[in-house]
C-alpha positions as CSV (number, residue, x, y, z in Angstrom):
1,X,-11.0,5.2,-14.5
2,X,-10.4,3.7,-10.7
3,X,-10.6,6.5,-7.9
4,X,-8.2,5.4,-4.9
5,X,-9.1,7.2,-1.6
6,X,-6.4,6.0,1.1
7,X,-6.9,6.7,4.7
8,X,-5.0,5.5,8.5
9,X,-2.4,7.3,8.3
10,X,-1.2,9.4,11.4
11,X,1.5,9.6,14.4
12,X,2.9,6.5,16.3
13,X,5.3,5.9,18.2
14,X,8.2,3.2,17.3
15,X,6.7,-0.2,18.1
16,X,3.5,0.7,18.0
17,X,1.2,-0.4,14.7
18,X,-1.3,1.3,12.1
19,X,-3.7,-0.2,9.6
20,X,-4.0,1.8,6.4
21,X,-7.1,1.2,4.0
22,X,-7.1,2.0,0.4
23,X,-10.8,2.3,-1.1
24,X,-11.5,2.0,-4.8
25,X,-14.3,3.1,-7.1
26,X,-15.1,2.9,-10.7
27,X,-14.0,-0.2,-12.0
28,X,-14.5,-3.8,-11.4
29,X,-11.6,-4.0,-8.1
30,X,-10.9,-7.8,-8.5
31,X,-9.6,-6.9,-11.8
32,X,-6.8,-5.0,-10.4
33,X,-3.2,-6.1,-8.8
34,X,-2.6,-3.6,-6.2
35,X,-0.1,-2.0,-4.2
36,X,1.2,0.7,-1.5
37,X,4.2,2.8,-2.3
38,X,5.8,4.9,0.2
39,X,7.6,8.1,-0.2
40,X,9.9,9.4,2.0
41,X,11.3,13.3,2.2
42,X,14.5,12.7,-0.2
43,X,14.2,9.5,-1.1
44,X,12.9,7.6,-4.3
45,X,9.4,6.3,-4.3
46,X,9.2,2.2,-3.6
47,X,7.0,0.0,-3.3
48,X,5.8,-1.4,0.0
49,X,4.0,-4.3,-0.9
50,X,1.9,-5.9,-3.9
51,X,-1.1,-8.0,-3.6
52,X,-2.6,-10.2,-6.5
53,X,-5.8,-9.6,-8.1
54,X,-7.1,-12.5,-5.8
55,X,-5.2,-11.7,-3.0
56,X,-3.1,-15.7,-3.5
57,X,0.2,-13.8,-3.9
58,X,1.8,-10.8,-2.1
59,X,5.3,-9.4,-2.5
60,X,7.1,-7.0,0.1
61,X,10.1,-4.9,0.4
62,X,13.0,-6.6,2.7
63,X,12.7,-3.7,5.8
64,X,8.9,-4.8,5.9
65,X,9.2,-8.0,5.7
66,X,7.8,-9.8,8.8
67,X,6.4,-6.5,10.0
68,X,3.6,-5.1,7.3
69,X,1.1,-7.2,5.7
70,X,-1.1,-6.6,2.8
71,X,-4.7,-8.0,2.3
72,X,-7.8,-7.0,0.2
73,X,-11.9,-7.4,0.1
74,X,-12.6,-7.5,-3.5
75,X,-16.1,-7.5,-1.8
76,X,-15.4,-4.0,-0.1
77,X,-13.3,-2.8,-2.9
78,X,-10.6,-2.1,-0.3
79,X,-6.8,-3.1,-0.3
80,X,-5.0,-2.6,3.3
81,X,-1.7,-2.5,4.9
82,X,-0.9,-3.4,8.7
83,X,2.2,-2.2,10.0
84,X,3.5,-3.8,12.8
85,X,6.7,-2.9,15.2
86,X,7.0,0.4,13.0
87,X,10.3,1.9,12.9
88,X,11.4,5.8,12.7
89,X,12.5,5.3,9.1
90,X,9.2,3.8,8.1
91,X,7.9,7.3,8.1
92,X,6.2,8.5,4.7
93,X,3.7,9.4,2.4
94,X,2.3,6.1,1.5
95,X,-0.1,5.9,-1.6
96,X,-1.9,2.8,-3.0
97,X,-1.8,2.4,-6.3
98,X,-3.6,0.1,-9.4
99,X,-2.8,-2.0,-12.7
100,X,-4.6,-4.1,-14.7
101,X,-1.9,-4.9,-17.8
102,X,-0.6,-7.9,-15.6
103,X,-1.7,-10.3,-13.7
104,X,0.7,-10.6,-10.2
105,X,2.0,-8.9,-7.4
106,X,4.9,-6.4,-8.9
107,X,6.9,-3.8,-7.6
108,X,8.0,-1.9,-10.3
109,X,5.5,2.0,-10.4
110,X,5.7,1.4,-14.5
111,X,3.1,-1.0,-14.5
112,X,0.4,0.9,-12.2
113,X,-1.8,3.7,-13.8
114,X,-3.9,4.7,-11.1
115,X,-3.0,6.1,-8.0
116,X,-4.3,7.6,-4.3
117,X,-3.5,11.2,-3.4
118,X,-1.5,9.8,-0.4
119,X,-1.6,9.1,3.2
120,X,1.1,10.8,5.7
121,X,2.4,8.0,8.3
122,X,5.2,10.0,11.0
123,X,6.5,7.8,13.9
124,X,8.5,9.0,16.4
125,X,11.5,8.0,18.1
């Protein structure tokens, strides 16, 4: 079992920036590819970003691209995402998430079995 507790989230304004954290318990972390999904009222679940069990590879969703980054301390046991130049429609609940039956950076939920109760991000217009 791998406990995710996520935390950061908040109100911003558009253009302004927010640096979530994801900490993880329970298992050995750098044995896990991680990831933050977000959820929007309506919408399908996606995924933000994906970081490799090492942290060498990284994936992102187009509208983030340039904007969010993902990184991790396999020594802290902590993934993060920094959102930069955040826009209205950027606003969520975002939710880390962990798999171990691969080995890089994916988007798809299917291959992630553990999973954060969920950080609410809101920026305004």
């Amino acid at each position: 079992q791998v406990q995710l507790v996520e935390s950061g989230g908040g109100l911003v304004q558009a253009g302004g920036s927010l640096k979530l954290s994801c900490a993880a318990s329970g298992r050995t972390f750098s044995n896990y590819v991680m990831a933050w999904f977000r959820q929007a009222p309506g919408k399908e679940r996606e995924c933000v970003a994906s970081i490799s069990r090492l942290g060498g590879a990284t994936i992102f969703t187009d509208s983030v691209k340039g904007r969010f980054t993902i990184s991790r301390d396999n020594a802290k046991n902590t993934v993060y995402l920094q959102m930069n130049s955040l826009k209205p429609e950027d606003t969520a609940v975002y939710s880390c998430a962990a798999g171990s039956r691969f080995l890089g950076a994916r988007s798809g939920a299917e291959w992630y079995d553990y999973w954060g109760q969920g950080t609410q991000v809101i920026v305004s217009s």
